[in-house]
Structures are given as C-alpha cells and as structure tokens.
C-alpha positions in Angstrom: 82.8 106.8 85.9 85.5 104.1 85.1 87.7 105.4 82.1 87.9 103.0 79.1 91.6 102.0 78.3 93.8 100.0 76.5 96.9 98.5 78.2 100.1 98.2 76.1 102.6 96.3 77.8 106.1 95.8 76.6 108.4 93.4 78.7 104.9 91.2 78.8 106.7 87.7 79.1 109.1 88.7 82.0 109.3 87.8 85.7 107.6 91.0 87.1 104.9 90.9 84.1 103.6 87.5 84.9 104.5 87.7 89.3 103.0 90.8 89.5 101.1 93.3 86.6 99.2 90.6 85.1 97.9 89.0 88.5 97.0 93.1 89.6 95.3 93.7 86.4 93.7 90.3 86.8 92.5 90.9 90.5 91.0 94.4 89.3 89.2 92.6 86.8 87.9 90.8 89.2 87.1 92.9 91.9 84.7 95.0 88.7 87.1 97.7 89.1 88.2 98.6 85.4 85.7 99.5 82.2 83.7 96.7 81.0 85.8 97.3 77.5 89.4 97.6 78.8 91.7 95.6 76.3 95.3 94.4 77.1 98.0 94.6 74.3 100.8 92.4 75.6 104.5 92.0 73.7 107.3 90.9 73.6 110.8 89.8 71.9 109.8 86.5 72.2 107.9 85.1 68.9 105.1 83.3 70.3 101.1 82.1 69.8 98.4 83.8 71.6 97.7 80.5 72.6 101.6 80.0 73.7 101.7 83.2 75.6 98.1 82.3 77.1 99.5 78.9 78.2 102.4 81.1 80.1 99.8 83.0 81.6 98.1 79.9 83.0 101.5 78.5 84.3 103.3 81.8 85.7 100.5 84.1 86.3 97.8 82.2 87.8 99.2 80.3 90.6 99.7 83.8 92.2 95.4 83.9 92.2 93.4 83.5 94.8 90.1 83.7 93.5 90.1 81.8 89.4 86.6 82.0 89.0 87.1 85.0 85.8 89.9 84.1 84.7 88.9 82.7 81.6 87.1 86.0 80.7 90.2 87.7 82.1 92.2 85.9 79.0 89.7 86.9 76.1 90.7 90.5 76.7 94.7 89.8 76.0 96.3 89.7 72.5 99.7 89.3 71.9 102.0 90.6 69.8 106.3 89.4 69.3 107.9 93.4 69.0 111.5 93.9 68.3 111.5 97.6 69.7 113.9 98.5 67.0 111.8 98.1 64.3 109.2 101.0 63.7 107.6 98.7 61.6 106.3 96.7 64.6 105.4 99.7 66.1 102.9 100.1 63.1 101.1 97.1 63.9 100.9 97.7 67.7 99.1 101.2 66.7 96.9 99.2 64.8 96.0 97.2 67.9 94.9 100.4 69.5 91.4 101.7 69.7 90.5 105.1 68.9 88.7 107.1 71.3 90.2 105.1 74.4 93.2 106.4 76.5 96.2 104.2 76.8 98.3 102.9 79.6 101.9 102.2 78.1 104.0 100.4 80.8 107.4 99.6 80.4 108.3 96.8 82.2 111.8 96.4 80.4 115.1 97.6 80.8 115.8 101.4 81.1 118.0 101.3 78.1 115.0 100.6 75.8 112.8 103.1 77.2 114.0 105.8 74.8 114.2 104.2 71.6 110.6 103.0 72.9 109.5 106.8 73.3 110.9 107.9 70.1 109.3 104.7 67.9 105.6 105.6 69.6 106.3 109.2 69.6 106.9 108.4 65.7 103.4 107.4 65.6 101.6 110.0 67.6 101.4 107.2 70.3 102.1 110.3 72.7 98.6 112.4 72.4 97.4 113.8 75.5 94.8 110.5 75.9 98.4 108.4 76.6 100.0 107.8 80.1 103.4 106.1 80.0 104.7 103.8 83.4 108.1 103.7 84.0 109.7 100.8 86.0 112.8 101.5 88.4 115.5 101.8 88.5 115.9 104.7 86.5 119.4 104.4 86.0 122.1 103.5 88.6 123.3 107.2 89.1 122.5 111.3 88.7 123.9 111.5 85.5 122.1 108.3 84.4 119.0 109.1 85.8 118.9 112.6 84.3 119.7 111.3 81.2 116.5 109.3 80.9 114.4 112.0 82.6 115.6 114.4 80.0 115.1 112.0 77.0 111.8 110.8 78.2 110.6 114.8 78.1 111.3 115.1 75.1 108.7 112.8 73.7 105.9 112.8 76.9 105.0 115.3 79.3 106.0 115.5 82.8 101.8 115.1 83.6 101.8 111.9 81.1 104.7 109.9 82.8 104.0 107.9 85.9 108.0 106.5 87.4 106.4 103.4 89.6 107.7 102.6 93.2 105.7 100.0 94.7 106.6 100.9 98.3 104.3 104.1 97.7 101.5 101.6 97.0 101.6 99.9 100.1 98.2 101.5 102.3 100.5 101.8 105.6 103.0 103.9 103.6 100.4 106.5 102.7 99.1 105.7 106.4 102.8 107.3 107.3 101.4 111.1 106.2 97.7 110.3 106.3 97.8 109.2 110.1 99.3 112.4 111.1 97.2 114.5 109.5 94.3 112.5 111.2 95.6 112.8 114.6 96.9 116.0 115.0 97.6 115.6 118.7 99.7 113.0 118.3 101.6 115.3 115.6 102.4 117.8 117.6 104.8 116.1 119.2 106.5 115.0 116.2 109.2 117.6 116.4 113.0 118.5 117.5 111.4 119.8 120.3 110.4 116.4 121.7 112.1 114.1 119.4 115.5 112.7 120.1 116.0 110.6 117.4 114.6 108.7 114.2 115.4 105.1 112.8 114.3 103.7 109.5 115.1 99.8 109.0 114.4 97.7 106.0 115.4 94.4 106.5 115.6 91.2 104.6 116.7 87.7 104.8 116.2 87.1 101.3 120.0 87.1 99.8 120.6 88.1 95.9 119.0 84.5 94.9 119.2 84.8 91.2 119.8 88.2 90.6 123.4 88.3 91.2 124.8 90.0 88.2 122.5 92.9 88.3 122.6 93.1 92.4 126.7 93.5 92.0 126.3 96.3 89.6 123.5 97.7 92.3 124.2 97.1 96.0 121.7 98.0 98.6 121.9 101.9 98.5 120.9 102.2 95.0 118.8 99.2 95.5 116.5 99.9 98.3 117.9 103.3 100.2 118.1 106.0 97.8 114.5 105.4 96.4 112.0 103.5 98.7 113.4 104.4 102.3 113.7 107.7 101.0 110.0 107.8 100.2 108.9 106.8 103.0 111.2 108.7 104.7 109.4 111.9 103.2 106.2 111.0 104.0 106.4 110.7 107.3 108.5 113.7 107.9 106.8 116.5 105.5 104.7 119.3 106.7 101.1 117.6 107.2 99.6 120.7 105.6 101.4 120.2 102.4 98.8 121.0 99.5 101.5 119.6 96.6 102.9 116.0 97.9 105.3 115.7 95.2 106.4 119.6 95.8 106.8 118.7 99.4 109.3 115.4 99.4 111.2 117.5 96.9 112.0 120.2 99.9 112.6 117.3 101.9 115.1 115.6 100.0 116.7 119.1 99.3 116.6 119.7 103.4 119.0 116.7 103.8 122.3 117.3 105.3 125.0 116.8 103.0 126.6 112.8 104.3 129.8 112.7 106.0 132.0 110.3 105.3 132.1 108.9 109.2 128.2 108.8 109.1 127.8 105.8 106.6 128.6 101.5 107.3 129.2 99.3 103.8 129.5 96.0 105.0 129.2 92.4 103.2 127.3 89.6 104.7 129.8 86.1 105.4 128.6 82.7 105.5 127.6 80.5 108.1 125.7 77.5 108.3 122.4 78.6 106.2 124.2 80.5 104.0 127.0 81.0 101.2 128.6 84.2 101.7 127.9 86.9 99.4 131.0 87.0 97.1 130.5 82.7 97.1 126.8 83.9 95.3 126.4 83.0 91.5 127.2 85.9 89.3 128.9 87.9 91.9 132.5 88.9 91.5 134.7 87.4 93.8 136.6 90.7 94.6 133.2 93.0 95.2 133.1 95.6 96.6 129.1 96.1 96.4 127.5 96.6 100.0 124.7 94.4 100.8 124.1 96.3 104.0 124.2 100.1 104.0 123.6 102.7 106.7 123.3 106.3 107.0 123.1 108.7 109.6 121.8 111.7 108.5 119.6 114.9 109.7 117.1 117.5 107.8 117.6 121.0 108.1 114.0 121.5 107.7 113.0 123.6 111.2 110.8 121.3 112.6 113.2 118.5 113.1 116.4 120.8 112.6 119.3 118.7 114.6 117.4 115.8 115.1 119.5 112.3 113.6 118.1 110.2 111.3 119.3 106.7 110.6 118.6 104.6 108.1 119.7 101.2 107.3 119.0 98.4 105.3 120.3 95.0 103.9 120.1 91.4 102.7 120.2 87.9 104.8 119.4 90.1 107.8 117.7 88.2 111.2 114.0 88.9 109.8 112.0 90.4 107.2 110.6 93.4 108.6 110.1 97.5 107.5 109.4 99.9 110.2 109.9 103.3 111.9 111.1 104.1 115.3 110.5 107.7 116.5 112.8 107.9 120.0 111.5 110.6 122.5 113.6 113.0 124.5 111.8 110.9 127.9 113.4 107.4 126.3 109.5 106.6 125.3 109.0 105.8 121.8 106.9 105.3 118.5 107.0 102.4 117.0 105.2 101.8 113.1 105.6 98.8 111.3 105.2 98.8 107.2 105.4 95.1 107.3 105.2 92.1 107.6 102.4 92.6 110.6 101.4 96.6 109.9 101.5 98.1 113.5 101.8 100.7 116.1 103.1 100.7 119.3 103.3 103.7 121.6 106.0 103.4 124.9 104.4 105.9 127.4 106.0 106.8 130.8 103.3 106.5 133.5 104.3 106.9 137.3 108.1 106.4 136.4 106.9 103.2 134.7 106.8 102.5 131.1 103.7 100.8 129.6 104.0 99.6 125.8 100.4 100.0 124.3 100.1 98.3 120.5 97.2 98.9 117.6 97.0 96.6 115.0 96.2 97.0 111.7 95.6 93.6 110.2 93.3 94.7 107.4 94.9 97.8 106.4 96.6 96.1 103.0 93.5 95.2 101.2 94.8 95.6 97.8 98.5 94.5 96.7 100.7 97.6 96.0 100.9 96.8 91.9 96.8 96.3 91.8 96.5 100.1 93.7 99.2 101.8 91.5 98.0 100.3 88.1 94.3 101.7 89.0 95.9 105.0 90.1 97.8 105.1 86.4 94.4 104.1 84.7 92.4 106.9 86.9 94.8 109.8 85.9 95.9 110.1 89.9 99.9 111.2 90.0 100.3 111.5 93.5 101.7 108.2 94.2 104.4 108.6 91.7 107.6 110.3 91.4 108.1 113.4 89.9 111.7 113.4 87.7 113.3 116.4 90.5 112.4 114.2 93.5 114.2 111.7 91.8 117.3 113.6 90.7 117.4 115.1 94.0 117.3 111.7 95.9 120.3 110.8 93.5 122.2 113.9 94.0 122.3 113.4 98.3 123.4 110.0 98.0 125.9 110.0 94.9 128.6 111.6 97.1 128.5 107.5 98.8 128.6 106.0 95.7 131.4 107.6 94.3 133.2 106.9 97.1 135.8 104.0 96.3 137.8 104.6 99.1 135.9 103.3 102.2 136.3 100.2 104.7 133.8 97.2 103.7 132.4 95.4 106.7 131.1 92.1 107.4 128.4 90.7 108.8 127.1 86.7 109.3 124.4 86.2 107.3 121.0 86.2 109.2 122.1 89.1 111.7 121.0 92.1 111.7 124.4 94.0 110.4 126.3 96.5 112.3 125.3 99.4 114.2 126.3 103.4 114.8 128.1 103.4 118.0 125.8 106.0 118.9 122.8 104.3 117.5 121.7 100.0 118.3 118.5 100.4 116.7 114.9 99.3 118.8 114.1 96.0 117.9 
C-alpha cells in the first residue's frame, strides 16, 4: 500500500532542489510510484509567485526530464510558500499547509546551520509527531565536534528512528550490489579474506575541478568532501560480515575496526595547471595560499579478523585522468577483482589458468535503473532506514579521520591537472 504524504521542502529554489529532488520526485510521479494524493509544500527565502517559482521549475527542473508527458499534473500538486526560518510566524502558515491524517517528509536541503533553529520552530508546532520523518543533507558539519553538535541538537527535537542523514552514494544499485553480491555468491566470498587477500584499493576519481564551488571547496578539501563519508560507505559495505542482521550496527564496528592513521600513511597534494586547466589556487574563490588538498590518500587496515593485516588504500581527487569509482581486491596469486561503481558498472575477475592469466568481465549495464535521489526519497517516504546513516556511524567516521585534519603540519603535493595524482610507493593502483 503506498503511504500518503506531504513533502515539506525548505531550500526549494536551490541548485540541488531544482538538479536533483524535484526531477526524483517528478520521475516517481511518473513512474505511479507515490499515493495518488501526495502534496508538495515547497519554500524558500526568496519571495516569489507560485506561478514565479513554477516558471523556475519549467526552466531549472525540467530540462533534467526525460519523459514530460505528466509534468503538468506534476506542477498542480506544488504550492509555494517564501519562509524566513527565523520567524515562527511562517512556521504557522506552513503547518497550515499540512494535512492532517498524512505523514510528512521534511527535507532540509539548506545549510547545516539552519537545521536547528528549523527543528526547534517545527518542534514549536508539534511538526515532530511520530507521522514526521525529517531528511538531512550532508555535510553534517566539517568536523567531530561540529558534527556532534548537530546530531545532539537534532535529538533533541526528533528521534533517532525519525531522522534520515542522506548520502547519495548509498543510493546507487551497485553500491548496495557491493554487500548484496556477496551474500548471493557465497563461493566467491569465501575468498574474500586475509587469508587470500593481499591487498584492497578504493579510487574515486574525478576530472571535474571545484567549478563554482570554490569558496566552500577551500573550507572542505577532498577528505571531508568525498573520503570520510562516501568512500567510507562503501568501504563498509563491502567489507562487513555478510551475515550482518543490523546494517547500520555493522558499518559502525567497521569504522571502529579501523587502524588508527599514521602520519607516513596519508598524501595531500594540490593539482597544477597545464594546458586544460588553471591550477587550483588560480580557481575563483580559492585562497591563494591554500593549504586544502584536492587529492587525498590513505593507507589504512581493519582490525576486524577476517581481513586483520590486510592494507587498504583509499584515494580520491579532482581534475584526475577520468571519472571513474571502483574497487580492486588484489589476491595473494597477483589475480584480482575488479568492481566498478561507475561510470560503466562492472566486474572483472583475473584468474590464473595454466600459469596464464585470463581477464573474464560481466557487465551490468542496466543495474542503475533508478537515479540515486529518486530511490532514497521513496526509501524516506516508505519508512525504510537502511540506506541512511545512523548519527554513531557518522561520529565515528569523523573521529578516524579528524587526527588528518588537524594536522597543519604536513608536506602538500602537486599534481598536473588531468593525472591521476600520486601513489604509495608501495601501492600504484590497477587501472
């Protein structure tokens, strides 16, 4: 049975509101997968029309579409409201917006600064009853101490089971494929241990540079960016007991199994210019004396038994050589398993047969059906947690990494813009 709900967005006129929640929301319309009734309550600081903020629907949201053909119907079920999120008094006329007897999605797709003085205006107004589910948009702060501070606040108006902290890397298919496929081949498994395992590399690469987000990508950098919370994740899912009956539970004891980083064991580097490229201190709105990594990598281990003394590297940046996310599990023979997130979600098995190595590949061209933002919004809507984070994993996450952070004392690297930044000596990285 699909659950009735009403959406109330704040942040409704921003760049991830109109690229990516209202074309999801639209695209579940679409596909007749949300309640006949569902009503969206958009707002924002901005003191506009419905017909105004419809017209920035048709010019910013629709051009991601595919398929138009409801899109019109989509639009009768928006209203709009301008909200200055200090004033309870504007709270009072979203609640009377709201339908009773309906349970309501509250997604803040704003700054994390607002989200508490959000909390306490709806909390105000009993907009906190057990029939309301509150999304959180990363990051959750830019450090342990931040993030705990907005975990902490949040509680004290929602509970733990009513707040759903997005990551859209967890709503990629071939992400939950990471756990799902071992579970589902159990032969291939069991060989996903220390005792045949001789290494394990994460890459996230990009050759996007910071574009237009240079002020907030300074104060960022790529660990807090893209390592500490979606490699992480993924990193957890593939390596977490298969029989885990509490996901969430699980990549907790992960993240707590992680050796504490040595100083030796991590590469900042910056990427230079070169013929395609500004370099990234040249970038607008980054300071000319930065010391923010845009390429970061880690080598780490778990002390979890299964892979006890096994390396794990990570590593991940901007303007790299290609876009590409994947996995390479390195066996003790020099054979390997190879599994590609994206762009072209893969596997590719090296086997050793008669002293001769034979690559076999499986393609899984039809494995992202539904766009990460579409699957996560349906999972809010339908009550499912498991595809969010739970505030320890978070805190933990923070905790292992902070020691890198707070480090001011380290030797920045460069790298030409469009290579793939600089390797472990005792690690080059398949592919």
């Amino acid at each position: 049975m699909k659950i009735n709900f009403d959406f109330l967005l704040f942040g409704a006129t921003g760049d991830l509101a109109l690229r990516k929640i209202f074309p999801s929301l639209y695209d579940a319309f679409l596909n007749d997968l949300l309640h006949e009734d569902f009503k969206i309550i958009a707002t924002g600081r901005s003191k506009l029309s419905l017909d105004e903020f419809k017209q920035k629907l048709n010019d910013k949201s629709k051009i991601h579409l595919k398929d138009i053909t409801k899109w019109n119907s989509f639009l009768e079920k928006i209203t709009y409201e301008s909200v200055d999120i200090n004033s309870i008094d504007d709270f009072k006329k979203l609640k009377m917006c709201l339908r009773n007897g309906v349970d309501n999605v509250i997604y803040f797709s704003i700054s994390p600064e607002f989200f508490i003085t959000c909390c306490k205006n709806l909390s105000e107004l009993n907009m906190n009853e057990a029939n309301v589910r509150i999304v959180l948009e990363k990051p959750l702060g830019m450090s342990l101490d931040e993030c705990r501070a907005i975990n902490e606040s949040v509680a004290k108006y929602y509970k733990e089971e009513q707040i759903y902290r997005i990551d859209h890397y967890l709503g990629k298919n071939m992400v939950k494929e990471l756990l799902e496929f071992r579970k589902n081949n159990p032969h291939i498994n069991a060989f996903l241990n220390k005792d045949y395992v001789k290494s394990i590399e994460l890459s996230v690469l990009e050759r996007l540079g910071v574009e237009s987000r240079g002020e907030f990508y300074d104060s960022c950098g790529a660990l807090r960016d893209m390592l500490q919370n979606h490699m992480l994740q993924m990193l957890a899912l593939f390596m977490i007991d298969v029989n885990s009956t509490n996901i969430r539970k699980a990549k907790l004891d992960f993240f707590n199994s992680l050796e504490k980083i040595n100083k030796s064991d991590v590469i900042k580097a910056q990427y230079t210019k070169n013929e395609d490229s500004l370099s990234y201190k040249d970038e607008l709105n980054v300071a000319k004396d930065s010391l923010t990594e845009t390429f970061v990598a880690i080598k780490t281990s778990s002390n979890q038994e299964n892979y006890k003394g096994v390396p794990i590297y990570l590593r991940t940046g901007k303007r790299m050589a290609e876009n590409r996310v994947y996995f390479t599990i390195n066996f003790k023979n020099n054979g390997y398993l190879y599994i590609e997130i994206q762009p072209n979600p893969k596997m590719k098995l090296l086997l050793n047969i008669n002293d001769n190595y034979k690559e076999f590949e499986i393609g899984f061209s039809d494995i992202e059906k539904m766009p990460p933002y579409e699957r996560l919004i349906l999972n809010v809507i339908n009550k499912d947690l498991s595809s969010f984070n739970e505030k320890e994993e978070l805190e933990s996450a923070w905790k292992w990494v902070q020691s890198v952070i707070d480090d001011k004392d380290f030797n920045m690297q460069e790298y030409p813009a469009y290579t793939n930044g600089i390797n472990f000596k005792d690690c080059e990285f398949k592919l």
